[in-house]
C-alpha positions as CSV (number, residue, x, y, z in Angstrom):
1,X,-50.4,73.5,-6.9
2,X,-54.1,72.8,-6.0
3,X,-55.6,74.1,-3.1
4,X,-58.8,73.7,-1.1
5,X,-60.1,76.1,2.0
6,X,-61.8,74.5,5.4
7,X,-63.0,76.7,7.9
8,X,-64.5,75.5,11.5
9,X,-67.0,77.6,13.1
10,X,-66.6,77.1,16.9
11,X,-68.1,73.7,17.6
12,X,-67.7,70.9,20.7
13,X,-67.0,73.3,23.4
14,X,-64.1,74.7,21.6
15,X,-65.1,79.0,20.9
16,X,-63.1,80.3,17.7
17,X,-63.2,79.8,14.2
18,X,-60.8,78.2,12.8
19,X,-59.2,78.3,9.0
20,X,-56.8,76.1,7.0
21,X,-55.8,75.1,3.4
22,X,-55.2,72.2,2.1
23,X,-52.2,71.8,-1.3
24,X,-51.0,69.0,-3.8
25,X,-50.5,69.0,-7.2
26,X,-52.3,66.4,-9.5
27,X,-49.4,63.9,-9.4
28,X,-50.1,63.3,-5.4
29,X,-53.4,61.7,-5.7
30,X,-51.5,58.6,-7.3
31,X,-50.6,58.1,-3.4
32,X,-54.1,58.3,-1.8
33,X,-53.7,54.7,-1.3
34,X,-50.5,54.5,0.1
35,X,-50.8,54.9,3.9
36,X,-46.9,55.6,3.8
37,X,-47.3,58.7,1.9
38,X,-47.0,61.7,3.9
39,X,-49.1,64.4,5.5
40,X,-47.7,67.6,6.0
41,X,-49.0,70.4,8.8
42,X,-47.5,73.2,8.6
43,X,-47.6,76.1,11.2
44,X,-46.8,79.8,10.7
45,X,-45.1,82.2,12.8
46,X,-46.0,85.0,14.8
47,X,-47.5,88.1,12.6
48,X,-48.3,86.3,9.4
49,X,-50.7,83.3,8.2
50,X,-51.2,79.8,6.4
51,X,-50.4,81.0,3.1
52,X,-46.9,82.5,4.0
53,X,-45.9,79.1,2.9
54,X,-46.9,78.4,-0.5
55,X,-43.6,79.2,-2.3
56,X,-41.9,76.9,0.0
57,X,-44.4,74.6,-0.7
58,X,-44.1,74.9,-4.2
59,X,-40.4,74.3,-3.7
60,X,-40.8,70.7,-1.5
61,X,-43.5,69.8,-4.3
62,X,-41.5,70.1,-7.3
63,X,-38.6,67.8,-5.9
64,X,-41.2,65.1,-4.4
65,X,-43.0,65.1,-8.1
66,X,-39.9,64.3,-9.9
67,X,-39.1,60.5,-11.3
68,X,-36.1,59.8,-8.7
69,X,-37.6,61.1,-6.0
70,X,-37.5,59.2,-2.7
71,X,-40.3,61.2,-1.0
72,X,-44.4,60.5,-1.3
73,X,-46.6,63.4,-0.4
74,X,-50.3,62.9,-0.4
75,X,-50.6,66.6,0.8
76,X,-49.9,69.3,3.0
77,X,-52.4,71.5,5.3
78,X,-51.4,75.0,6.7
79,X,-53.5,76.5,9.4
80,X,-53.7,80.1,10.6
81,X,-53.4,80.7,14.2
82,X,-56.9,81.9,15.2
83,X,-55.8,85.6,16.1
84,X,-54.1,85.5,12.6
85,X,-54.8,85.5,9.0
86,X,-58.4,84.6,8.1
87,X,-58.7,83.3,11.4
88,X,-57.7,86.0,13.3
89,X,-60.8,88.5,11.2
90,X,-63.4,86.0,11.3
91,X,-62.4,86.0,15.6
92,X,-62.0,89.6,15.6
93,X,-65.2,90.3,17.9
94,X,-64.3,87.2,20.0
95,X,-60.9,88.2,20.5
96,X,-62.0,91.6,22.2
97,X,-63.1,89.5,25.0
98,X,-60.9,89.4,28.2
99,X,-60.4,86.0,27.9
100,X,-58.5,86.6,24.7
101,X,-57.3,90.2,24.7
102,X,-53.9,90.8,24.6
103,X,-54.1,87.1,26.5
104,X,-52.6,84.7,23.5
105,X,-50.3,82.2,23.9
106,X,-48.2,79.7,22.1
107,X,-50.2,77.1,23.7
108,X,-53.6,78.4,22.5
109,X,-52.1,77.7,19.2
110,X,-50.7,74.2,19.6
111,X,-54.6,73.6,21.1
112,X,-56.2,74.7,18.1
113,X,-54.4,72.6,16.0
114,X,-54.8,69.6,18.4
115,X,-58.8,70.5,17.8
116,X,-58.7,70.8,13.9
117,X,-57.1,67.4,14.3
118,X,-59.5,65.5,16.1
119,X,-62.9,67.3,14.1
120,X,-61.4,66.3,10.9
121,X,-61.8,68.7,7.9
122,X,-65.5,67.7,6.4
123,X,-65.7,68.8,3.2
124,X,-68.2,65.7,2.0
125,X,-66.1,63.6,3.2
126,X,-63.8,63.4,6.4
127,X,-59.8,63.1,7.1
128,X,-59.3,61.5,9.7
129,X,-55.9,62.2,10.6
130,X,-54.9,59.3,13.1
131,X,-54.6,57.3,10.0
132,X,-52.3,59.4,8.1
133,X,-48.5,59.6,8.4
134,X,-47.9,62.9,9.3
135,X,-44.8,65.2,9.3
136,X,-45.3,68.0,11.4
137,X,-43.2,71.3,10.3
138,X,-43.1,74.9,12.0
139,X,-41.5,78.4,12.0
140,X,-41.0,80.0,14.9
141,X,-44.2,80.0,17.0
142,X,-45.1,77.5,14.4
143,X,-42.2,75.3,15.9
144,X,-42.9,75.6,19.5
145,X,-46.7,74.9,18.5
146,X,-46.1,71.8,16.8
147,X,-43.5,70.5,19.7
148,X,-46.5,71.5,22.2
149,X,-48.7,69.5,20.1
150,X,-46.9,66.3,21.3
151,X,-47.7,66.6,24.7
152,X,-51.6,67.1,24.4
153,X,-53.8,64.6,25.0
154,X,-55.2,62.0,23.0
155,X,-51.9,62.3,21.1
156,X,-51.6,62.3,17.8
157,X,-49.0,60.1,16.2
158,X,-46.5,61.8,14.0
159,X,-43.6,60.0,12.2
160,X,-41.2,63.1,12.2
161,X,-40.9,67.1,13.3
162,X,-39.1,70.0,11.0
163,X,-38.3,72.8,13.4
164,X,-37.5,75.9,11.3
165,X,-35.8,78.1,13.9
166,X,-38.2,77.4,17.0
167,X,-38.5,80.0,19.2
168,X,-37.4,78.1,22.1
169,X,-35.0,78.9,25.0
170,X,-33.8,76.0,27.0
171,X,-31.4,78.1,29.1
172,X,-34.4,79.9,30.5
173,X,-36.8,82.9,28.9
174,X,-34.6,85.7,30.1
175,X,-31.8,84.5,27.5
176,X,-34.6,86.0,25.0
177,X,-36.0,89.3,27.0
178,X,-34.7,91.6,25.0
179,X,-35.8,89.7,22.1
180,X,-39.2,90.5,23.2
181,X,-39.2,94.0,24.4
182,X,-37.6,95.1,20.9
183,X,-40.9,92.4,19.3
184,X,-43.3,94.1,21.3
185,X,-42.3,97.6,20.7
186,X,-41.9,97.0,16.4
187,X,-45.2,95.3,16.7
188,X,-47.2,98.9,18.4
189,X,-44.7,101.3,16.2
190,X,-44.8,99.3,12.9
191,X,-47.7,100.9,10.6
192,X,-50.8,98.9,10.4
193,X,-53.2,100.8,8.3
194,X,-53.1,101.8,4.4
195,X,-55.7,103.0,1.9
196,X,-55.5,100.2,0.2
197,X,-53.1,97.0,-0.9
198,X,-51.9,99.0,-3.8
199,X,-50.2,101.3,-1.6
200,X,-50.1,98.9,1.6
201,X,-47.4,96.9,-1.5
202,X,-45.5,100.2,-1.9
203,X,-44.6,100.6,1.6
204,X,-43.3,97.7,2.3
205,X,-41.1,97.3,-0.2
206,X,-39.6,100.4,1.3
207,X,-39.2,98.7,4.5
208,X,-35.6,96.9,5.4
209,X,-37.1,94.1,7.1
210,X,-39.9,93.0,4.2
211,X,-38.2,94.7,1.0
212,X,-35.9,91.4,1.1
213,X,-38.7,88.9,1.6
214,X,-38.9,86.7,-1.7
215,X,-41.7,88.5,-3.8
216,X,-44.0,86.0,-3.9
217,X,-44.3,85.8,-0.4
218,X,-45.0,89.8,-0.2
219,X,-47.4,89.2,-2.6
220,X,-49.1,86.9,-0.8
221,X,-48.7,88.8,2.9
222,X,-50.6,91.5,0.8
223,X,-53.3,89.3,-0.5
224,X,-54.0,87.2,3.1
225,X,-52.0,88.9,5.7
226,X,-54.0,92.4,5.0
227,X,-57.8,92.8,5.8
228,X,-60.2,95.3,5.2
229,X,-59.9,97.7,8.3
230,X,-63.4,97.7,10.3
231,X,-63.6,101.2,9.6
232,X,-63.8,100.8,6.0
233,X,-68.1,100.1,6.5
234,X,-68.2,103.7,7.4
235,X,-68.7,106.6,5.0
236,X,-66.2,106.7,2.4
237,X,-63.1,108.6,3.1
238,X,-63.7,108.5,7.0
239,X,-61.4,105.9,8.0
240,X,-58.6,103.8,6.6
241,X,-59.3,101.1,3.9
242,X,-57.1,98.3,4.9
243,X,-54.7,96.9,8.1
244,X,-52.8,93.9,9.5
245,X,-55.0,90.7,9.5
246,X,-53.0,90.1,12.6
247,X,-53.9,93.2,15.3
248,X,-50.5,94.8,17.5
249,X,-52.7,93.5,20.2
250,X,-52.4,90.1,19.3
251,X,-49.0,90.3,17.7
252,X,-48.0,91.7,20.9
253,X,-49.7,89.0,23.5
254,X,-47.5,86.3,21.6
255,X,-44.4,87.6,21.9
256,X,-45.1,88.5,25.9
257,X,-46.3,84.4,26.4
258,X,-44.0,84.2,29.6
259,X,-44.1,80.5,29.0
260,X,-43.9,80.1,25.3
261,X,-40.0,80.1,25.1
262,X,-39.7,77.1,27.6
263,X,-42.9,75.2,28.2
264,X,-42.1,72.9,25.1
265,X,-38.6,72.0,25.7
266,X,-39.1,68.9,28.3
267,X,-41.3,67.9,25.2
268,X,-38.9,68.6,22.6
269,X,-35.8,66.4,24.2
270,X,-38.2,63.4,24.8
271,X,-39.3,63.2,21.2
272,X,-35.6,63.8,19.7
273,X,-35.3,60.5,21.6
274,X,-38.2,58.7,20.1
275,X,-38.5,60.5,16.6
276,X,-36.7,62.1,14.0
277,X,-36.7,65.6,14.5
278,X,-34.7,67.9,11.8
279,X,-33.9,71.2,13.0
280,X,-33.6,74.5,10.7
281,X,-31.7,77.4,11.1
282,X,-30.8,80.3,9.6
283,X,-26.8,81.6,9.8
284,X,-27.5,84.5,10.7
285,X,-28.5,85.3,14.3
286,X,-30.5,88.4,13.4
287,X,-33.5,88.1,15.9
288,X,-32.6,84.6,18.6
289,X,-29.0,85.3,19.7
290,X,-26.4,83.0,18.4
291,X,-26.2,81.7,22.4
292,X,-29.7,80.5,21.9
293,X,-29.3,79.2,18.6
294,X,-26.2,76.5,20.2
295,X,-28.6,75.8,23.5
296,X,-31.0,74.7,20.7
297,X,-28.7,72.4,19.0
298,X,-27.6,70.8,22.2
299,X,-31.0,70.2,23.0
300,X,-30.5,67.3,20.5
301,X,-30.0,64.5,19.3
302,X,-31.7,65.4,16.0
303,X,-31.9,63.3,13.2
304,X,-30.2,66.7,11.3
305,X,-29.3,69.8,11.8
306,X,-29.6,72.3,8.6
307,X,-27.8,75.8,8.6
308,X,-28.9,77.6,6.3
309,X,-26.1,80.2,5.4
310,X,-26.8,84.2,4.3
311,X,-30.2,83.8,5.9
312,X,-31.7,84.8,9.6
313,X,-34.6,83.8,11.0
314,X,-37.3,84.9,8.9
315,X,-36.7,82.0,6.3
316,X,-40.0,81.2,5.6
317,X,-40.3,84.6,4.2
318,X,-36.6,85.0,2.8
319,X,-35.3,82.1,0.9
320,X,-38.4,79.5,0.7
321,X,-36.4,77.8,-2.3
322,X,-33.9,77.0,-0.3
323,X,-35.9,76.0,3.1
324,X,-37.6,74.1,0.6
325,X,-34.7,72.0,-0.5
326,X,-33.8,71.7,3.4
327,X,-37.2,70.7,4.4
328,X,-37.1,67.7,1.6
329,X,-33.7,66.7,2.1
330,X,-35.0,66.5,5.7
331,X,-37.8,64.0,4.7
332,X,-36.1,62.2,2.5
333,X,-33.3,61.5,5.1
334,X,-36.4,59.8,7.1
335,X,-37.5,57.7,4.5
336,X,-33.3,56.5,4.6
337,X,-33.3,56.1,8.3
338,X,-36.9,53.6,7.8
339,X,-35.1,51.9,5.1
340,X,-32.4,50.6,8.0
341,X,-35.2,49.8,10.1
């Protein structure tokens, strides 16, 4: 899988940086000329960054690559909200500011995208993504991001949505309350600092929560997720040598979005009426309640609706093979549902 890096510095009114990767494998560029061929943006969840889903990209990939497959990919960009990942240290003065601190929302993130999307990556030569066919996918925040997206104007046209259990509530945000309190709390108890990745590696594969995460994924979380700590530029030995690219303070402002759980949901039923939109879940209700989970599905009609068994909500991290195979089966069900067109 190739990959190629863009970062925005704040431009056109718009203040943070912003950072996002673009992957395809060799066999993709066959479909350049294809206006068809599909476009994917992906969006993380809260706590983690753009590259949290390279091993389920590597899973979509190597089914759209093979001889019988019904599904063209030109390529896929991932985007790190920008108080996370790369963009979330490169924003780490800007985020001190009292506009920003601990004053995030799911709806910050849906407008950076919505920005990224109307510069157009310039590396030499610019995307201009009103002409692509894009797929929008998302996990989590990611999912209510990408929904929010829809509603902000000039739109941008995309042919299909993959919600990967979307941190939505339609019931009303109370249904997820305690959802939050126990978020908010992990996020200021959790450690955050380590002498380095070596050791940074060690302890979490001690801890329940990320010792099951596929370990290509806690490789990666290591490699992108963790920055050097600001504290490092001192004297050696003074202060800690690495921490969360993602601060508590900002982990913690996402999770308390009052608004976040329901904003997108008017959005969400119109374009299940106008769009196919696939919705993943995992079987096990191990953060959303299972209450949630079923006020989701109702939400509907989606074009599908994938359970994926064994596996809660962190399946981005968990079992990317198998979100992978969900996620294509998803877009290749929409290139069935054209085909009756």
């Amino acid at each position: 899988m190739l990959e190629e890096s863009v970062i925005y510095p704040p431009s056109g009114g718009y203040p943070l940086y912003l950072t996002a990767k673009r992957y395809w494998l060799p066999s993709f560029e066959t479909n350049a000329s294809d206006p068809a061929a599909l476009t994917l943006l992906l969006l993380h969840a809260t706590s983690f960054h753009k590259e949290i889903w390279m091993p389920t990209l590597d899973a979509i990939f190597a089914l759209a690559s093979s001889e019988d497959s019904p599904v063209k990919i030109r390529e896929a960009w991932c985007l790190d909200c920008p108080n996370h990942g790369a963009s979330g240290q490169m924003n780490a003065t800007l985020l001190l500011q009292p506009e920003f601190f601990r004053n995030f929302s799911c709806e910050r993130f849906a407008q950076a995208v919505h920005h990224f999307l109307s510069v157009g990556p310039d590396q030499g030569a610019s995307v201009d993504f009103r002409k692509r066919n894009l797929v929008g996918i998302g996990h989590s925040l990611g999912g209510v991001a990408i929904t929010m997206l829809q509603a902000i104007e000039p739109a941008f046209t995309f042919s299909s949505l993959v919600l990967i259990e979307p941190l939505l509530s339609p019931g009303g945000s109370h249904h997820l309350r305690r959802l939050r309190e126990i978020l908010v709390k992990g996020a200021y108890e959790r450690r955050d600092v380590w002498p380095d990745r070596e050791q940074a590696m060690v302890s979490l594969k001690r801890r329940d929560r990320t010792k099951i995460w596929d370990p290509r994924v806690l490789d990666n979380f290591v490699k992108y997720g963790i920055v050097e700590h600001p504290g490092a530029r001192y004297p050696e030995g003074a202060y800690p040598g690495v921490t969360l690219a993602c601060t508590r303070e900002q982990e913690a402002a996402m999770y308390r979005d009052p608004d976040g759980a329901t904003k997108a949901v008017e959005t969400l039923k119109r374009i299940c009426r106008t769009h196919p939109v696939h919705l993943i879940l995992g079987g096990v209700a191990d953060f959303v309640p299972a209450r949630v989970h079923k006020a989701i599905i109702d939400l509907g009609p989606y074009a599908s609706v994938t359970i994926i068994e064994d596996a809660g909500h962190l399946l981005v991290q968990e079992v990317p093979n198998r979100l992978g195979k969900g996620v294509f089966d998803a877009l290749a069900m929409n290139v069935q549902l054209r085909s009756r067109l």
